[in-house]
C-alpha positions, 0 to 999 in steps of 0.5 A: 063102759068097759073096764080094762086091765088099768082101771081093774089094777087102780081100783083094786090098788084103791080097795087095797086087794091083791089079785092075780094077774090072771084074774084080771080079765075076770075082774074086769068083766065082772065090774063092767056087768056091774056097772051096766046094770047100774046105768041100767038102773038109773035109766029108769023114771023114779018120779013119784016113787016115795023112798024107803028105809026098808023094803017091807011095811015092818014097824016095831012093837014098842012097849008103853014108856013108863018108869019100871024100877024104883029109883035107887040113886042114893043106895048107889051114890052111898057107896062112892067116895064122892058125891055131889049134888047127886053126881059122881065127882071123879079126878080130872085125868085130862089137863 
């Protein structure tokens, strides 16, 4: 699929680029090995290949979840101007 001076023109209209005039024929030439490797790529049989998230085995190191810090919600809520049932109360601002 060869790309020509209007299909260069409307995607770069699309992609909302300004490119010179004479750029285009490179532009052009550039899409279009683009897209013949993609057609390329799509030719190829991908039956039983399992897809990936990430193209090496990494996993992350994670640490126990356990609670860390002493809770300290009433130190916290002590100091707001109101409080209730645990929550911060706060003036509607949406009507």
């Amino acid at each position: 699929m060869a790309l020509n001076k209007s299909d260069v023109e409307k995607i770069a209209h699309l992609a909302r680029l300004e490119i010179n005039e004479a750029d285009i024929p490179l532009y052009a030439n550039n899409l279009t090995n683009i897209l013949s490797f993609v057609e390329q790529m799509s030719a190829i049989d991908t039956t039983g290949v399992e897809p990936m998230a990430h193209p090496l085995a990494a996993s992350q190191r994670l640490r126990p979840d356990i609670v860390t810090e002493t809770n300290q919600r009433e130190l916290f809520q002590s100091i707001a101007p109101q409080v209730e049932a645990g929550l911060y109360l706060v003036p509607k601002v949406i009507e």
